[in-house]
C-alpha positions as CSV (number, residue, x, y, z in Angstrom):
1,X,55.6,-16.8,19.3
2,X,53.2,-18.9,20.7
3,X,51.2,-21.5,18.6
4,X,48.7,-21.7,20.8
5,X,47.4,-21.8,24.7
6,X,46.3,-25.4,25.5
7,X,45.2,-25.8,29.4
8,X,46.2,-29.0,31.0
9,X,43.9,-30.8,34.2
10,X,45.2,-33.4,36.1
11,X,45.8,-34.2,39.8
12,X,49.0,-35.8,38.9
13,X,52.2,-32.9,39.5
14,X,54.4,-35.3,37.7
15,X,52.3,-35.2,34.8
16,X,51.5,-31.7,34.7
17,X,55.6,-31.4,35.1
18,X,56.4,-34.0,32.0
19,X,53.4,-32.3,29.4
20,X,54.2,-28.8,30.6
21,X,57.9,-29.1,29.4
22,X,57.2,-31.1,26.1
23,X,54.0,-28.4,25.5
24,X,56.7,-25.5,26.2
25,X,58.9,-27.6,24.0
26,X,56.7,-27.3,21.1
27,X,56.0,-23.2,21.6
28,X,52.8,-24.0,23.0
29,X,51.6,-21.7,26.2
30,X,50.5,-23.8,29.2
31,X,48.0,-23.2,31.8
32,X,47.1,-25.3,34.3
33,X,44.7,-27.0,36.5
34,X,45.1,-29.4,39.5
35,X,41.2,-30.5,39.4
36,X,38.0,-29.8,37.5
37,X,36.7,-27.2,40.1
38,X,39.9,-25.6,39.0
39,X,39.8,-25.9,35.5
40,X,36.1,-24.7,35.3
41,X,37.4,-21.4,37.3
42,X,40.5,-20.9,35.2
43,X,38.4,-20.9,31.9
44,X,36.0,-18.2,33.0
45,X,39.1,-15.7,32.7
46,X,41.9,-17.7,30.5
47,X,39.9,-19.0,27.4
48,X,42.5,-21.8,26.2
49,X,42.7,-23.0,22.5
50,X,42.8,-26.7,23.8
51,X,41.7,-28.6,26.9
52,X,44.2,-31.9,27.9
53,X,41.6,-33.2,30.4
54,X,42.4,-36.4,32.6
55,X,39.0,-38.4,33.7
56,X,39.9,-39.7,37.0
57,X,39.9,-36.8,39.3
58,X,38.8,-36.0,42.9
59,X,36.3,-34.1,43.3
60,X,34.2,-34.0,39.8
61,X,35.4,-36.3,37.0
62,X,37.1,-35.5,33.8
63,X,33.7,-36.9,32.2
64,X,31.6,-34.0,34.5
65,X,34.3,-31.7,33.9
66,X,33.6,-31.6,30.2
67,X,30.3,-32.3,30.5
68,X,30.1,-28.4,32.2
69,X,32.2,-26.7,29.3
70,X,30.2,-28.2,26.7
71,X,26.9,-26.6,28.4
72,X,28.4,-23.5,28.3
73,X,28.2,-21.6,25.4
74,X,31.3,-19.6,26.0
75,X,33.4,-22.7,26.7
76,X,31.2,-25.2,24.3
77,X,33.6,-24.4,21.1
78,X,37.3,-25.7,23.0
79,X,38.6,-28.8,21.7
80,X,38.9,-31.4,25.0
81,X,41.1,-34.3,24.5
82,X,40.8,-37.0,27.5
83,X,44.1,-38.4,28.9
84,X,43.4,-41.6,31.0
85,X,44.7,-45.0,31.8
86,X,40.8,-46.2,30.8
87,X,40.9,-48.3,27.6
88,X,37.5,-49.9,27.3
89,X,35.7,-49.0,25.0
90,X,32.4,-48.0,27.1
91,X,34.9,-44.7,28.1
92,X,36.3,-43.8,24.8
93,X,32.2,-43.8,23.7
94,X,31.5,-42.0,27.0
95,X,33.7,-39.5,26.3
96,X,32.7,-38.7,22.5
97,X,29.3,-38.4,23.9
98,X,29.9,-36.1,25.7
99,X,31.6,-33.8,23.1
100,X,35.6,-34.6,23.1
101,X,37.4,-33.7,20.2
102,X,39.9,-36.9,20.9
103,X,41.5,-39.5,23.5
104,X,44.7,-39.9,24.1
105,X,45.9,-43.5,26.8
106,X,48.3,-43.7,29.3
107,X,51.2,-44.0,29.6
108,X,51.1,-41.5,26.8
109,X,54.1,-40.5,24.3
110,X,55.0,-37.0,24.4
111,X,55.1,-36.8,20.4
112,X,51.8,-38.3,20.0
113,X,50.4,-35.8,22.6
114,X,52.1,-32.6,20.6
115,X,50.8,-33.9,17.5
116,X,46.9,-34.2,18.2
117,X,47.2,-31.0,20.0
118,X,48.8,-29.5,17.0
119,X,46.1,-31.2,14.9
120,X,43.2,-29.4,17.2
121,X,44.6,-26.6,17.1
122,X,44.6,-26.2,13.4
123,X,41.5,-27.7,13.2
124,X,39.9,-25.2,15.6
125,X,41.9,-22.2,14.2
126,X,40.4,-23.3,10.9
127,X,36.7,-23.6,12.5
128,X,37.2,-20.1,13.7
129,X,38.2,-18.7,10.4
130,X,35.6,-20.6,8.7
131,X,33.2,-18.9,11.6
132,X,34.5,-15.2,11.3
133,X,33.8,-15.5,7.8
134,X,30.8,-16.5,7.6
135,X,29.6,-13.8,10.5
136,X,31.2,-11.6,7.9
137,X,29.2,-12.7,5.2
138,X,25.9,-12.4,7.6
139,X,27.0,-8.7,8.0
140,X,27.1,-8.7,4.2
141,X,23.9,-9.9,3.6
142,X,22.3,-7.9,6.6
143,X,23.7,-4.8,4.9
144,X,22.9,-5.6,1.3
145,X,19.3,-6.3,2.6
146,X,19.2,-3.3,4.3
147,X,20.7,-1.4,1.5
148,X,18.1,-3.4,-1.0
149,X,15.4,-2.4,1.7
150,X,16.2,1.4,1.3
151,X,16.1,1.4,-2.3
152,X,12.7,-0.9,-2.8
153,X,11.5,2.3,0.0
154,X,13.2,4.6,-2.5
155,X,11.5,3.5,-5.6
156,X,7.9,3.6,-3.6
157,X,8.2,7.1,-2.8
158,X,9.7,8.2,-6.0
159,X,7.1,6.6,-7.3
160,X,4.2,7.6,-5.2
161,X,6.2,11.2,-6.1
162,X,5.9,10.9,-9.9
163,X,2.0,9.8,-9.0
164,X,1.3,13.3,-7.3
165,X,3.5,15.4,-9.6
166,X,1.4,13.7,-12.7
167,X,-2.0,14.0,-10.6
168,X,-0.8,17.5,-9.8
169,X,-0.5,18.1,-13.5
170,X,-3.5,16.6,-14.5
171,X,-5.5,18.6,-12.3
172,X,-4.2,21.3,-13.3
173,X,-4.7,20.8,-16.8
174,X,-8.7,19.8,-15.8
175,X,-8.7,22.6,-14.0
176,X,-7.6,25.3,-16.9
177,X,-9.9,23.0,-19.3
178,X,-13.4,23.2,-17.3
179,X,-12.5,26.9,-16.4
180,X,-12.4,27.6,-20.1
181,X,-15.4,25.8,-21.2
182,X,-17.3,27.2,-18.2
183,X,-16.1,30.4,-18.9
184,X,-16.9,30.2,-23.1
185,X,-20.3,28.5,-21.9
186,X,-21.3,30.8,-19.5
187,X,-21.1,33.6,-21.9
188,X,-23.4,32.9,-24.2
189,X,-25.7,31.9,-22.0
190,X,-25.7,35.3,-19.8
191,X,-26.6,36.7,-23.5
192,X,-29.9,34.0,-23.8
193,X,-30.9,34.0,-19.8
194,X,-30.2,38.3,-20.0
195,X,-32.5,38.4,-23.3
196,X,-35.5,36.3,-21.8
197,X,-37.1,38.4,-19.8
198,X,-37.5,41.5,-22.5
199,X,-38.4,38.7,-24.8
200,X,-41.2,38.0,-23.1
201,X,-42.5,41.4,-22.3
202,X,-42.3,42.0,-26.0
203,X,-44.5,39.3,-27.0
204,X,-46.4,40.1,-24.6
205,X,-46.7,43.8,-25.9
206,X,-47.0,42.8,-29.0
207,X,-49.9,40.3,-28.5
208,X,-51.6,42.7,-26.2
209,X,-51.5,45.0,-29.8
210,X,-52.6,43.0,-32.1
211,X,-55.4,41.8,-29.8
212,X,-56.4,45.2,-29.5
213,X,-56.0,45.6,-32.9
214,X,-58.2,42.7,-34.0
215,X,-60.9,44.0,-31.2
216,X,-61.6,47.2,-33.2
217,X,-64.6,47.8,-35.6
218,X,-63.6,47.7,-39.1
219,X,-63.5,45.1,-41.7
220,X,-59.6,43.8,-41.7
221,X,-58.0,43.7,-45.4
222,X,-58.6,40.2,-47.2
223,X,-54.0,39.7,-47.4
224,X,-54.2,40.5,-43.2
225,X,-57.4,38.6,-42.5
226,X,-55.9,35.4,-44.6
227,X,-52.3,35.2,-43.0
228,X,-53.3,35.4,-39.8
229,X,-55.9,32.3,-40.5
230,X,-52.6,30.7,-42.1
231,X,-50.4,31.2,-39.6
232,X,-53.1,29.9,-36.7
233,X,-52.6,33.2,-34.4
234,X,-54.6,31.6,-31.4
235,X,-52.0,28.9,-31.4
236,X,-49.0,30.9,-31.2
237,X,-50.3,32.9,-28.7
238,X,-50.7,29.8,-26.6
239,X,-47.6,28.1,-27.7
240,X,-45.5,31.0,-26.9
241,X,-45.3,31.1,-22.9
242,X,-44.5,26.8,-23.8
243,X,-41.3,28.2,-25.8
244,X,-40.3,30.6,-23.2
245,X,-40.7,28.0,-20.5
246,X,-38.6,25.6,-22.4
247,X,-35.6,28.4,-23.3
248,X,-36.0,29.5,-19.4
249,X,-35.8,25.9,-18.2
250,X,-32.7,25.2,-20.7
251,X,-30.8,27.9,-19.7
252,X,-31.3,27.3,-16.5
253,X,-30.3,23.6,-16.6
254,X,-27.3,24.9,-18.9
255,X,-26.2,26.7,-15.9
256,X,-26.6,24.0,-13.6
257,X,-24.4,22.3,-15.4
258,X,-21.8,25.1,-15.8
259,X,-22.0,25.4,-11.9
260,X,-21.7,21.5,-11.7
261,X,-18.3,22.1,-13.8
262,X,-16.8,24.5,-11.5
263,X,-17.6,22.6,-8.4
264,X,-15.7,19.6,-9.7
265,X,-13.2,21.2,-10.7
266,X,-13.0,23.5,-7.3
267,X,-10.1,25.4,-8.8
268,X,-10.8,28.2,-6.1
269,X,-11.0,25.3,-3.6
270,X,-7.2,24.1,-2.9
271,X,-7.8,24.9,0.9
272,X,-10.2,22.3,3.6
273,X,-13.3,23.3,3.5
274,X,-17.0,22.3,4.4
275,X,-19.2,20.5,1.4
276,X,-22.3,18.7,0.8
277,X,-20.9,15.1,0.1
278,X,-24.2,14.1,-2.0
279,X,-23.7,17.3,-4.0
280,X,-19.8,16.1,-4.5
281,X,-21.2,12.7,-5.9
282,X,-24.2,14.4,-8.3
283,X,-21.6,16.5,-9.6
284,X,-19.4,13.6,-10.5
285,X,-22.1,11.9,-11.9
286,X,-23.0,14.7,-13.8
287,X,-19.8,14.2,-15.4
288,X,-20.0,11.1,-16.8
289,X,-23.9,11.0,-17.3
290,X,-23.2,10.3,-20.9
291,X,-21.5,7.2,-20.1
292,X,-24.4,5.8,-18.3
293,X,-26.3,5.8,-22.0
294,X,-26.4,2.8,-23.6
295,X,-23.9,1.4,-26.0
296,X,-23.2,-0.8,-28.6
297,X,-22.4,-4.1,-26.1
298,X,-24.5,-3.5,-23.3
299,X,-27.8,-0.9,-22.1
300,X,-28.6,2.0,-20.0
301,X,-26.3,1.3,-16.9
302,X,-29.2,1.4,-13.7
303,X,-27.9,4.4,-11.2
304,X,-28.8,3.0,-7.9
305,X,-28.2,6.2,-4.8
306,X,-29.4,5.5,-2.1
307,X,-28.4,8.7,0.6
308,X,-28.7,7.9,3.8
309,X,-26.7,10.3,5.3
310,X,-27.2,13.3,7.4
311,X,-26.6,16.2,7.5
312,X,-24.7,15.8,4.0
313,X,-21.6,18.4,5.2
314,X,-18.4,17.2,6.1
315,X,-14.9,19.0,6.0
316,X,-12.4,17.7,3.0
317,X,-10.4,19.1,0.2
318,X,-12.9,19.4,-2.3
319,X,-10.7,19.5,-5.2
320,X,-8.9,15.9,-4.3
321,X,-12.4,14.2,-2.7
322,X,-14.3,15.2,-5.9
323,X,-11.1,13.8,-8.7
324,X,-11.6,10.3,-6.1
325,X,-15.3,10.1,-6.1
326,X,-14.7,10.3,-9.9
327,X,-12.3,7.7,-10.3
328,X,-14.0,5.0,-8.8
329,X,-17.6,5.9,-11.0
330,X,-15.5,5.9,-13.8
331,X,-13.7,2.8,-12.8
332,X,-17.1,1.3,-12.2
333,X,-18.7,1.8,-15.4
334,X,-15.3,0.3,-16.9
335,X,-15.9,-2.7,-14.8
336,X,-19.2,-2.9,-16.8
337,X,-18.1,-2.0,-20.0
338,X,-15.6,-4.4,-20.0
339,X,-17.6,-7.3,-18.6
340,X,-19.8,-6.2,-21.3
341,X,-17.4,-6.8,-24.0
342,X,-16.2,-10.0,-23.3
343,X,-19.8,-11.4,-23.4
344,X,-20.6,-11.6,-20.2
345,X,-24.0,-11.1,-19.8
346,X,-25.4,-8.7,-17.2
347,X,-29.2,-8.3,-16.5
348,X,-29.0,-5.2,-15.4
349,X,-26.0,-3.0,-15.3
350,X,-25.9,-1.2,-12.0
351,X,-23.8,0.9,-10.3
352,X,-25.2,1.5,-6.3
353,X,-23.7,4.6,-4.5
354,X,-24.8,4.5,-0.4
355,X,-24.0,7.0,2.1
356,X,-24.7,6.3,6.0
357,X,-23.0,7.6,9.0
358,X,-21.3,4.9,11.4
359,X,-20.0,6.3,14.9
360,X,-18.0,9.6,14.0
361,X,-17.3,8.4,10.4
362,X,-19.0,9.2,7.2
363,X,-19.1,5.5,5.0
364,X,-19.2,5.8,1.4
365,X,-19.7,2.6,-1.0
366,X,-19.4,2.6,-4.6
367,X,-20.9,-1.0,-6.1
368,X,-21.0,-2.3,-9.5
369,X,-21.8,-5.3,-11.4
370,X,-19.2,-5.1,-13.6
371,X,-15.9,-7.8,-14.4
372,X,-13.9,-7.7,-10.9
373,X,-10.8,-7.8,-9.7
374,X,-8.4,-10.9,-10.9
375,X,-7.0,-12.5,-7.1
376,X,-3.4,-11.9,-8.7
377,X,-4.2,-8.3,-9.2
378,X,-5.9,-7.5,-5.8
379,X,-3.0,-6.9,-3.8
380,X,-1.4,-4.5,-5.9
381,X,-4.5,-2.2,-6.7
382,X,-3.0,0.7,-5.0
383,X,0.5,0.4,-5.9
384,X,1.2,3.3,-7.9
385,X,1.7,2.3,-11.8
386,X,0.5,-0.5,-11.7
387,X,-2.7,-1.4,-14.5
388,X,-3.9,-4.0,-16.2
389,X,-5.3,-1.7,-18.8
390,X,-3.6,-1.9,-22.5
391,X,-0.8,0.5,-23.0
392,X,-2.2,4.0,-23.5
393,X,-5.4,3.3,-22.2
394,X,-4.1,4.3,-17.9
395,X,-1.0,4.4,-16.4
396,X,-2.0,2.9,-13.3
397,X,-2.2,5.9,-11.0
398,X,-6.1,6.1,-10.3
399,X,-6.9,3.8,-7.5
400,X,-3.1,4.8,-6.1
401,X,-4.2,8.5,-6.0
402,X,-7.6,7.8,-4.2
403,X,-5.7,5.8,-2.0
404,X,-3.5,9.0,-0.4
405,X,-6.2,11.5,-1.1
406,X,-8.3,9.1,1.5
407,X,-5.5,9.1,3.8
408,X,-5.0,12.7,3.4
409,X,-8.2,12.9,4.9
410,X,-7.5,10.3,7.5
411,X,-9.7,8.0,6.4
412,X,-9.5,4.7,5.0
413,X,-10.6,2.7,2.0
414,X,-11.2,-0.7,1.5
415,X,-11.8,-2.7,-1.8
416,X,-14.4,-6.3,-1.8
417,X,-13.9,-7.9,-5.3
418,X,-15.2,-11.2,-6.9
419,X,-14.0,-11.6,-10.3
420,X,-17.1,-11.4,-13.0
421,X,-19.6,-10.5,-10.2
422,X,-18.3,-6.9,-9.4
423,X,-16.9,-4.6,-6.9
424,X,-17.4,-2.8,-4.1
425,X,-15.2,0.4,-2.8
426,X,-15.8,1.7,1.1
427,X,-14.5,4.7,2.1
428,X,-14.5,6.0,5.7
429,X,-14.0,9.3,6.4
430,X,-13.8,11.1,9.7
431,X,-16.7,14.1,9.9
432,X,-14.1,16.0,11.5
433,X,-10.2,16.4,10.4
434,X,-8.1,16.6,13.1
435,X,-6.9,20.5,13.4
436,X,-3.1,20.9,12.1
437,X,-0.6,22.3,15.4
């Protein structure tokens, strides 16, 4: 077996006769080459493991020779030793520079030859292990990264997963909540608004009566004549319709608000459907009027809206638009709050809702006042789980759910932020959803 194939250039037959006999000697496999043409052929279809390369040649020299296989990156990697009578030292430079592995003199001895060969070869068998194994370990790393890659996807969508299934949940449970207290308000107050209107016919019966009772002509008893002085009958009489007008206007803001519930909520609403966008954001506003109160750290919070857009409709899922609008009020007046209690002080706390139409899209911003965004925490505001709240007070999934209910709708949202100057949320939304095939 063969210890190697080692390639052997020189225009001398008796030397290519002596070193092809002591190479065969020393189980070594021997091509060879008359010239450098030759040798630069032979090597585009015999790659040897050595090259024993003489310098003075006709034709092109042992130096040009080598200078060719080293600008090839096929041949680059063969070990060249130089075989010449040349003993200056200029040449033996010359030929490092040029990228030989070694130099051998003539007249050269045939043991000294088979030895540095024998070296090369081991050192270039070595090279090439050293090589394969590290193009193994790139395949390695490749894979692992690849595999790493997969599972860093893996754990975003089983996250962004456990995000829906929990919005899904919470929905649902809003949903069942504001259905009951809409449906235990609402039946009350079919009782009072049902009752009104015979109330005030009644009264109105009844003070007709007693006017006409008061008109006729006899003396009154003293007990009747001095209640009705007590009780100040002309004032009730005018109070009255006042009372009414304030039950009617009660009742009627009582529903408003019931409506306002069910609209939120949409829990008949799952499917795309046509809304009034202002409506949307009055009815989320309704839902955290209470909030806007004053409060122990800071006063009323100032609700800016300025509606600019027309004509108010555009085609969503109400259900998921209305729980977004809602996050990012909520996580306005949060932004206050908090500013708020760290004693910050803020003139005026404000939160400015705009709506204009830009080309086909509907724009909707969302500003407040209120702390900001950290920098460290602005990249990862809509990663799912991620909060900078105190444990049990959010589980990071807000801005990450009004992130895909936005792209749900095709739209887009973008987030300005300077900390302790306040926020800004813009949301773009196409006025019309592309139709599904």
């Amino acid at each position: 077996m063969y210890l190697g194939t080692v390639l052997v250039v020189d225009d001398n037959p008796h030397n290519l006769g002596v070193i092809s006999e002591c190479l065969d000697t020393a189980n070594l496999e021997v091509l060879i080459a008359k010239s450098g043409e030759s040798a630069l052929e032979k090597v585009a279809y015999a790659t040897p493991d050595v090259i024993l390369l003489d310098v003075m040649m006709p034709g092109i020299s042992g130096f040009e020779t080598c200078q060719q296989l080293k600008a090839n990156p096929d041949t680059a990697h063969i070990p060249i030793i130089f075989m010449t009578a040349l003993t200056d030292t200029e040449s033996k430079v010359k030929a490092f520079q040029l990228g030989a592995a070694d130099y051998v003199t003539k007249p050269f001895q045939e043991a000294e030859i088979i030895a540095r060969i024998k070296t090369h070869l081991k050192l270039h068998q070595a090279l090439q292990n050293i090589q394969n194994t590290n193009k193994k370990l790139e395949e390695k790393i490749h894979q692992q990264e690849l595999t790493e890659k997969k599972l860093r996807t893996a754990l975003i969508e089983l996250k962004a997963a456990q995000g829906k299934l929990i919005q899904a949940a919470k929905l649902s449970s809003l949903g069942k909540m504001v259905g009951g207290i809409a449906h235990e308000m609402n039946n009350p107050l079919t009782f009072i608004t049902g009752n009104l209107a015979p109330l005030s016919r009644y009264i109105n019966d009844l003070q007709q009566a007693l006017t006409l009772y008061q008109s006729l002509d006899f003396k009154i008893p003293t007990p009747i004549q001095a209640q009705l002085e007590a009780i100040d009958l002309d004032f009730i009489f005018q109070d009255i319709p006042h009372i009414l007008g304030s039950m009617k206007s009660g009742a009627t803001r009582l529903a408003t608000i019931i409506q306002g519930l069910r609209n939120f909520a949409n829990l008949d609403q799952a499917a795309e459907k046509t809304i009034d966008i202002h409506q949307a954001l009055d009815y989320s506003l309704l839902m955290v009027n209470n909030r806007l109160h004053t409060s122990t750290s800071r006063g009323t919070i100032s609700l800016e809206k300025n509606y600019r857009f027309s004509p108010n409709t555009i085609e969503c899922f109400p259900q998921l638009l209305n729980q977004a609008l809602f996050q990012l009020i909520t996580n306005a007046i949060d932004a206050i709050d908090e500013k708020a209690e760290t004693n910050e002080t803020i003139t005026t706390p404000t939160i400015r809702i705009t709506t204009q139409q830009q080309a086909d899209s509907l724009v909707i911003s969302i500003r407040d006042n209120g702390i900001g965004i950290a920098p460290e925490h602005y990249p990862h505001i809509f990663d799912p789980f991620f909060t900078t709240k105190p444990i049990g007070q959010g589980i990071g999934l807000g801005l990450s759910n009004v992130h895909q209910t936005i792209k749900r709708h095709n739209g887009n949202i973008r987030c300005q932020s300077r900390f302790n100057q306040g926020t800004t949320f813009e949301i773009t939304l196409p006025l019309e959803q592309p139709k599904q095939p």
